[in-house]
C-alpha positions in Angstrom: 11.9 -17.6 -13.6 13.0 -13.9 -11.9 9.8 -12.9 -13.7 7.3 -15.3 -12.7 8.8 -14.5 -9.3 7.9 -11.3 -9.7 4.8 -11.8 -11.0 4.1 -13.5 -7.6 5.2 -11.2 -5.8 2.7 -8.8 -7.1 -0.1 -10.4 -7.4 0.7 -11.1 -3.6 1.3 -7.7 -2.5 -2.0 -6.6 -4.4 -4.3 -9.6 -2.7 -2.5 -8.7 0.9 -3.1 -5.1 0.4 -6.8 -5.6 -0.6 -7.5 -8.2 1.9 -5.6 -6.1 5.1 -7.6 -3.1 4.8 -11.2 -4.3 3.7 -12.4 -3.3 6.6 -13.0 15.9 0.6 -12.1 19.7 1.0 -13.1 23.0 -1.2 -13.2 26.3 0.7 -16.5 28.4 0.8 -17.1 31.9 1.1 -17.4 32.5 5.1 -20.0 34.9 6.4 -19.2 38.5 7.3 -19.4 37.7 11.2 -17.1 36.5 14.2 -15.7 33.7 15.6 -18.1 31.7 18.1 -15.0 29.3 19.5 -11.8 32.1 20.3 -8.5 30.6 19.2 -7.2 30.4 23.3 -10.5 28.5 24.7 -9.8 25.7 21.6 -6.3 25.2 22.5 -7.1 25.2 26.5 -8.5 21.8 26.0 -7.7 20.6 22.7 -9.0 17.1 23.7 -12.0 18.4 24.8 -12.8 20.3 21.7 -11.7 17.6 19.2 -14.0 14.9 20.5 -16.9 17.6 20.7 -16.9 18.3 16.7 -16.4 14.8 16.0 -19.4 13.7 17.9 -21.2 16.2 16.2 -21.2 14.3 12.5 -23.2 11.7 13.2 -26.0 14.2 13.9 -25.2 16.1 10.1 -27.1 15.9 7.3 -25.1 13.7 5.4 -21.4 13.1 4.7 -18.7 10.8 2.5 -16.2 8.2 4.3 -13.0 8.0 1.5 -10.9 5.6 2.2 -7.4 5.4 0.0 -5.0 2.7 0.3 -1.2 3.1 -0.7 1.6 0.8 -1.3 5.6 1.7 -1.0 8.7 0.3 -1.0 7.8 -3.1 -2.7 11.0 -5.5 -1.9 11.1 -9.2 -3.2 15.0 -9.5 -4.1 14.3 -8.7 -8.0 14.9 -6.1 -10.2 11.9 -6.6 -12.3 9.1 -6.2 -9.7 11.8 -2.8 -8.8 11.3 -1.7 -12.5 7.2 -2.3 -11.9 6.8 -0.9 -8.6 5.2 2.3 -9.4 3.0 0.8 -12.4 1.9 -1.9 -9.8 1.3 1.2 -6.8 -0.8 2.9 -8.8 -3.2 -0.3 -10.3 -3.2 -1.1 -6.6 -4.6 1.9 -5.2 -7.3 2.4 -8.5 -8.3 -0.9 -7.7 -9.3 -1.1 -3.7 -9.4 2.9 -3.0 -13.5 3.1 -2.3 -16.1 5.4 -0.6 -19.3 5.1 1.4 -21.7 7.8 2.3 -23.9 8.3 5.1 -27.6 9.8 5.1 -30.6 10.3 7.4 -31.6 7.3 5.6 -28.9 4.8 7.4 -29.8 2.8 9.7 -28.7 4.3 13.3 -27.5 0.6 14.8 -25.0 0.2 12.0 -23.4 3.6 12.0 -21.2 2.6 14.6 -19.6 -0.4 12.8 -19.1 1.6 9.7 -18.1 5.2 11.1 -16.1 3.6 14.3 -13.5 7.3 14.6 -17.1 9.3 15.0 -18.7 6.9 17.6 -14.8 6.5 20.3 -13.9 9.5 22.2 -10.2 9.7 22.4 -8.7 10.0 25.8 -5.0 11.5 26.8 -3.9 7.9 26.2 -4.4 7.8 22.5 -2.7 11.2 22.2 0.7 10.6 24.0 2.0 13.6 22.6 -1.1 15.8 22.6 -3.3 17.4 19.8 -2.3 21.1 18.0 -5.2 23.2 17.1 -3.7 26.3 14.9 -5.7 29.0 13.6 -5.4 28.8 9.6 -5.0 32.5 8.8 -2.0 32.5 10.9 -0.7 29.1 9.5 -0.7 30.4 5.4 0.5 34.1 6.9 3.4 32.9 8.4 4.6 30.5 5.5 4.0 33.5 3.2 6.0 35.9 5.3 9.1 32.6 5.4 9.0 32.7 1.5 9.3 36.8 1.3 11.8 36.7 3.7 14.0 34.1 1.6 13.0 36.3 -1.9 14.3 39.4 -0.2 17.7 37.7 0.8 18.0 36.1 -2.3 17.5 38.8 -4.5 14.1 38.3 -5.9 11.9 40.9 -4.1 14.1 44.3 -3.7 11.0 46.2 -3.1 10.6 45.3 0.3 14.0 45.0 1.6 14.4 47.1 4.9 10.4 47.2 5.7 8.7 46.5 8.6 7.2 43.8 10.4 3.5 45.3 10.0 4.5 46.1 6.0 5.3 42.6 5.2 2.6 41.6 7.2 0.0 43.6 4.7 2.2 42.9 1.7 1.6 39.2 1.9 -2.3 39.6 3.4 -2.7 42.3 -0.3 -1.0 39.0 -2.1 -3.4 36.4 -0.6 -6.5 38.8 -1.5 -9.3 39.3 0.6 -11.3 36.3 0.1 -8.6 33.7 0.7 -8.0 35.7 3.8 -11.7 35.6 4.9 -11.8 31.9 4.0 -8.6 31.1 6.5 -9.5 33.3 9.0 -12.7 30.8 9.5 -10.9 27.7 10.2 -8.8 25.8 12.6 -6.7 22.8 12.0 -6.0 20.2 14.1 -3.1 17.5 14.3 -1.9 15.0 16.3 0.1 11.6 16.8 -2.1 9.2 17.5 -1.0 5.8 19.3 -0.9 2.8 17.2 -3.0 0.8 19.6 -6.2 3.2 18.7 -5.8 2.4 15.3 -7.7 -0.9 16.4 -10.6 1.2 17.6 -11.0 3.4 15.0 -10.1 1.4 11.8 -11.6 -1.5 13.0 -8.8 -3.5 11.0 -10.0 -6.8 9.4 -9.4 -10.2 10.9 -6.5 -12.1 10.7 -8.3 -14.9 9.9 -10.4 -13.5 7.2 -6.8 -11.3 5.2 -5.4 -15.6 5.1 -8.8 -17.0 4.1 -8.9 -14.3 0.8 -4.6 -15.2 0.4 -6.1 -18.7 0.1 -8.0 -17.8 -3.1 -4.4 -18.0 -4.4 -3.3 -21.8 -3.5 -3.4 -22.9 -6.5 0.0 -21.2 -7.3 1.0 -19.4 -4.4 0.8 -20.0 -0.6 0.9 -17.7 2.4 0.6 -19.4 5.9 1.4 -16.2 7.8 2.4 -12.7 7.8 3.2 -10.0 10.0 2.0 -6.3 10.4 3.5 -4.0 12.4 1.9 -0.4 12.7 4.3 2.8 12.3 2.6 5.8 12.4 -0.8 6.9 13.1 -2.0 10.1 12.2 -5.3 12.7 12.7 -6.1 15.5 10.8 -8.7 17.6 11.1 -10.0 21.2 9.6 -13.0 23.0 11.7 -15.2 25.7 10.5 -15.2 28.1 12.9 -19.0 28.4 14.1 -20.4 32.5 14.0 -22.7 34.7 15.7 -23.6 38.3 15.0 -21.2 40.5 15.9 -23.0 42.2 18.7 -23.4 38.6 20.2 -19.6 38.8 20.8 -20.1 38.8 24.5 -21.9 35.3 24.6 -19.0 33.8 22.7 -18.3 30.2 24.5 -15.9 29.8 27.0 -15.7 26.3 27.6 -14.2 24.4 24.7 -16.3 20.9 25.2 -19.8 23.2 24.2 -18.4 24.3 21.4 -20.3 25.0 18.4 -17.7 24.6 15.7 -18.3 22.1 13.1 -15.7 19.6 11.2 -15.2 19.9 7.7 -13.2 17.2 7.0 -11.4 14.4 9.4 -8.5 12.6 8.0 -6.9 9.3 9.9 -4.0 8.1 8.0 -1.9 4.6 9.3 1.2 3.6 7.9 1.9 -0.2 8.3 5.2 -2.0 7.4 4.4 -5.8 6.0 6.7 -9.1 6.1 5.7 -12.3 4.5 6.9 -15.2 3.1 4.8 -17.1 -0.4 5.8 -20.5 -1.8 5.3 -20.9 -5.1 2.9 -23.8 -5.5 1.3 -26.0 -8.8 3.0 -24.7 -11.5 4.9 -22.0 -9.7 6.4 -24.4 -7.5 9.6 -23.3 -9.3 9.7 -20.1 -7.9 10.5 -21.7 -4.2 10.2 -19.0 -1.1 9.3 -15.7 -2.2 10.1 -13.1 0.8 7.8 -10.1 0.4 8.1 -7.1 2.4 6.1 -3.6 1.9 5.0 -0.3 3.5 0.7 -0.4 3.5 -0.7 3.1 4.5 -4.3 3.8 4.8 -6.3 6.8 4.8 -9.9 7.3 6.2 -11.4 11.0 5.2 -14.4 11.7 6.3 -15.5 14.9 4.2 -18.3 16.5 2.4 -20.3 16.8 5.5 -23.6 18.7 4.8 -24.6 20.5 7.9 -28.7 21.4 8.2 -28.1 25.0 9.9 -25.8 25.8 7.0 -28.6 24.8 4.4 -31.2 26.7 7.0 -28.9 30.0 7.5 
């Protein structure tokens, strides 16, 4: 009977997963020219900036909405759905992970309802703790320079013990090569915590009405009245290509961070969900009694592959 428990379980977690959340990034060679948005005016008004790339996809040629669903820490009281957790993960997220892709072609009216995170400016409120934009160059430099630093005190780089700052610094630039360092030094990344309550807005979770009206599809031998869902974490991700100009346009460069020119290259959302329920075993599972189910649900919305005319045009 632990089995058929299990099996419930299971088939349980896999339904609420699927029914809860019904609702890409390869580097290019970056052209020989400089920065239109200066690292200083993008993290002046992070906020600003932010909402002014996003609001800028829905005008691109085209682009891909991933979404990927993940399930953790499957609990039921039984060591066999333990022993099948990560067989069951995996089938779970094969099975519901999708896409959808946007074109010119796309009716504008229903954008809204399937890209909501492009068409809601975030405010202060959605960002208690504020956004980080980082310049990418600096980002991979400094994690190089941490790992030299631990091979020279552990014995595995003699050949730059005792040199300077500014040595290091080209040792790990002549590592990276010059492309990779070209690449970095034309993007930003951005991060932040969002609040849980914008998840709402941006997801556009399905209704609770709708997640028990699929459970029901399972009467027959299990039943789930209710369940609770209570957001963790809420997370945004974001890498910007930085715009360019020719270089003796330097002195135009803009100043203001909410005209910038900078285009997204991919926008990642990711929300982490913990999941309590309760199925009885109905029919011929009626043996199996109360079934207690809890679980960790995250999803992840990536917008990427974003095809930008002036790029195709330059």
């Amino acid at each position: 009977m632990k089995s058929v428990k299990a099996l419930s379980a299971i088939v349980l977690a896999c339904v609420l997963a699927l029914g809860l959340f019904a609702c890409g990034m390869e580097e290019e060679e970056a052209k020989p020219q400089v920065e239109k948005t200066p690292l200083a005016v993008a993290q002046s008004d992070p906020l600003a900036y932010l909402n002014t790339l996003i609001g800028m996809v829905p005008g691109a040629e085209g682009f891909v909405m991933e979404t990927g669903y993940g399930m953790d820490d499957i609990e039921a009281g039984n060591d066999a759905l333990k022993a099948a957790k990560d067989t069951i993960k995996g089938f779970v997220i094969d099975y519901i992970k999708g896409s959808k892709t946007y074109s010119k072609k796309d009716a504008p009216e229903g954008l809204a309802a399937l890209y909501p995170a492009l068409f809601s400016a975030l405010t202060a409120e959605d960002l208690p703790e504020g956004l980080v934009v980082s310049d990418v160059l600096t980002l991979r430099v400094n994690e190089r320079l941490a790992n030299l630093e631990k091979d020279i005190e552990e014995g595995r780089n003699t050949s730059m013990k005792g040199k300077t700052d500014e040595e290091k610094l080209q040792y790990v630039k002549d590592q990276m090569g010059e492309s990779e360092v070209r690449n970095a030094n034309a993007m930003y990344q951005i991060e932040g915590k969002l609040s849980l309550a914008a998840a709402e807005t941006l997801l556009a979770p399905a209704d609770k009405a709708d997640i028990l009206a699929q459970l029901a599809k399972a009467k027959d031998y299990l039943l789930v009245e209710d369940y609770a869902l209570e957001p963790a974490e809420f997370t945004l991700f974001a890498t910007v290509n930085k715009a360019f100009i020719d270089a003796d346009k330097a002195a135009d460069q803009v100043k203001d961070p909410a005209l910038a020119e900078d285009q997204i290259r991919e926008l990642t959302l990711t929300l982490k969900s913990n999941l309590t329920a309760t199925a009885q075993g109905t029919g011929g599972m009626a043996e199996a009694g109360s079934i207690p189910i809890t679980l960790k649900l995250t999803k992840t919305v990536k917008y990427k592959d974003i095809k930008w005319e002036a790029e195709e045009n330059a």
